[in-house]
C-alpha positions in Angstrom: 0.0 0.0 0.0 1.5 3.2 -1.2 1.2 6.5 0.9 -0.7 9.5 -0.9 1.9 12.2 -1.7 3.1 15.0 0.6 0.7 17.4 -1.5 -2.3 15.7 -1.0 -2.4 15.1 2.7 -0.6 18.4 3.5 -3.8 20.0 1.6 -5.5 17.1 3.6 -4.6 18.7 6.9 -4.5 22.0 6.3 -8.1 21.5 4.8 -8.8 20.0 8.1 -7.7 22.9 10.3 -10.0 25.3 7.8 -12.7 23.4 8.2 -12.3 23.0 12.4 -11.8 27.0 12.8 -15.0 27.6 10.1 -17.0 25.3 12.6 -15.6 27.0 15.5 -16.9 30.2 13.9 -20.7 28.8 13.4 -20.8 27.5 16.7 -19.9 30.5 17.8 -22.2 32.8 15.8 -25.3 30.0 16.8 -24.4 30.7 20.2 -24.5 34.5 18.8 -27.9 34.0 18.0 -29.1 32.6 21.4 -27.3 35.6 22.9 -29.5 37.8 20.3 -32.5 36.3 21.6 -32.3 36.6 25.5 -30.4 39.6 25.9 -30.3 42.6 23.3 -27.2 44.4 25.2 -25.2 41.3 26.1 -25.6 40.5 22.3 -24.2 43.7 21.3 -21.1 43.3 23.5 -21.1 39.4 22.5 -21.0 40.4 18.6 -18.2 43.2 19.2 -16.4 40.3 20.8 -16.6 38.2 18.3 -14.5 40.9 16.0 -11.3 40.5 17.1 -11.6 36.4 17.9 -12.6 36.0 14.5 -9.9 38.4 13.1 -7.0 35.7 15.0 -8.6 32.5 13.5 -8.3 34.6 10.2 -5.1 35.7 11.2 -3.6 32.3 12.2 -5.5 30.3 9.1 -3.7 33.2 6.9 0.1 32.2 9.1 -0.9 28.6 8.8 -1.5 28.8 4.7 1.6 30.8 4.3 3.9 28.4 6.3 2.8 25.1 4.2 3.5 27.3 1.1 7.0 28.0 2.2 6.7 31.9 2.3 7.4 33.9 4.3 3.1 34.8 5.4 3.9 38.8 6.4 1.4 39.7 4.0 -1.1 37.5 4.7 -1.2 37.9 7.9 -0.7 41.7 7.7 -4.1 41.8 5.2 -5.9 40.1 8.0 -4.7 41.9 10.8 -5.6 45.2 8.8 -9.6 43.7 7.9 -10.4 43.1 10.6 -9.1 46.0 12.2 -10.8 47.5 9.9 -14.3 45.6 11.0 -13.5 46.7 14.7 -12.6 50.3 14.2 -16.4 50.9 12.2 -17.8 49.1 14.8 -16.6 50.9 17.7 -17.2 53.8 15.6 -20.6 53.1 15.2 -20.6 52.5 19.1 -19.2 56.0 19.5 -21.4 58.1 17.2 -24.5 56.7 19.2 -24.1 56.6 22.3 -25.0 55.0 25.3 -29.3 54.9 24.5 -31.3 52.2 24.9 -32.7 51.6 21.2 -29.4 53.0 20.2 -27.5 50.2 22.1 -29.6 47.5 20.0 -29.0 48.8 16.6 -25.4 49.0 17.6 -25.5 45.7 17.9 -27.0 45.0 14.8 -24.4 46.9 13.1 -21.8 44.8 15.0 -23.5 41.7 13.5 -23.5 43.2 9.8 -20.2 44.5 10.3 -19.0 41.0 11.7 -20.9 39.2 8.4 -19.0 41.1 6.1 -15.6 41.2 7.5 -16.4 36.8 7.6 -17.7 36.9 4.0 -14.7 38.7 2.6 -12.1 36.6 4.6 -13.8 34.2 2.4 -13.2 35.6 -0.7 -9.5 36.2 0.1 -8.5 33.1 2.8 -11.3 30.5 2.3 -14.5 29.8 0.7 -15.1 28.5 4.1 -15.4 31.6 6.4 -17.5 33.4 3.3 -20.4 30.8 4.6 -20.0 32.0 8.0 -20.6 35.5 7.3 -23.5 34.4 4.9 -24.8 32.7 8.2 -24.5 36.1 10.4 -25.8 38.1 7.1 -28.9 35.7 7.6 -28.5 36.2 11.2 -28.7 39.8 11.1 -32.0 39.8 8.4 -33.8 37.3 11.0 -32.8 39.5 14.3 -33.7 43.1 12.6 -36.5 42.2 11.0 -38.6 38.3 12.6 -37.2 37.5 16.3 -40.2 35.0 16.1 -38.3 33.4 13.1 -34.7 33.0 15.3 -35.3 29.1 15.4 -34.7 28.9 11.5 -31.3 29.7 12.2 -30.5 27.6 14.2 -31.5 24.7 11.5 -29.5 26.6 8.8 -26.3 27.0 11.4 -26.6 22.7 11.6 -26.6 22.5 8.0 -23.7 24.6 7.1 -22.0 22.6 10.5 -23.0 18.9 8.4 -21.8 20.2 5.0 -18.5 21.6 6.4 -17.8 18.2 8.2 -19.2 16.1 5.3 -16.8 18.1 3.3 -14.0 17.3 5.9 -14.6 13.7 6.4 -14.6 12.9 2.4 -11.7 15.0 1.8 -10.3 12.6 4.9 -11.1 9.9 3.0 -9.7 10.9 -0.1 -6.6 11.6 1.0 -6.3 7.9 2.9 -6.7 6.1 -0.3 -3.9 4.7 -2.2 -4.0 5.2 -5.9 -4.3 2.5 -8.8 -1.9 0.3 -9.6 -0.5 1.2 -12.9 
């Protein structure tokens, strides 16, 4: 039985790792959503956060990709310390311009959430395609909480549905990279 080659199960791994920090995001963003639902001020600090944990699994994913690649990863790491930086400078921006109030307080925290979607979608365009369906997830998130609280429950179902595609995705790419190929 022949081992697959370095390639495959380094992409194997590092798919792996991608995948784990992508769940770790959703889990955290349905617990988000629970948060959302009880408590309107503890969600708004809960979503601000959620900024700067999600900028270092960015962050280290970015370190991580550049290190198997054999570069050097300043860049990469620098473009995702700058995003989300980015993210939590509007944010507390937004937290600044409004004040302490009440109603203020919970559309803060809306714009946290929004704020918190993009910066995940965009690590997906630039990082991986993974973190862009977490911030779809808190995009949805955000459209539920501003608009049908009654309607929080539905994302909860979507939030298990990205989690089983992710790991479905991880378990056959597992699988793939375990199996020896044809004998020529």
């Amino acid at each position: 039985m022949t081992s697959p080659p370095q390639s495959v199960s380094r992409f194997d791994a590092s798919w792996k790792v991608t995948g784990t920090i992508a769940l770790i995001m959703v889990g955290l963003a349905l617990l988000g959503v629970g948060v959302s639902a009880l408590d309107a001020p503890l969600a708004r600090k809960y979503w601000m956060i959620l900024i700067p944990v999600y900028g270092v699994l960015c962050t280290v994913t970015a370190w991580r990709r550049s290190q198997q690649a054999g570069a050097s990863g300043g860049a990469h790491v620098l473009r995702q310390v700058l995003h989300w930086l980015g993210i939590g400078g509007a944010v507390l921006i937004d937290f600044w311009i409004r004040g302490a109030g009440g109603d203020s307080q919970q559309t803060a925290g809306f714009n946290a959430l929004l704020l918190l979607a993009l910066g995940c979608f965009l690590a997906g365009v630039h990082l991986d395609w993974s973190f862009g369906l977490v911030g779809l997830l808190l995009a949805l998130t955000f459209v539920v909480a501003a608009k049908a609280q009654q309607y929080l429950w539905l994302l909860f179902i979507v939030g298990i549905v990205v989690i089983g595609v992710l790991f479905f995705a991880w378990r056959s790419l597992g699988r793939e990279g375990t199996r020896s190929p044809p004998a020529a």
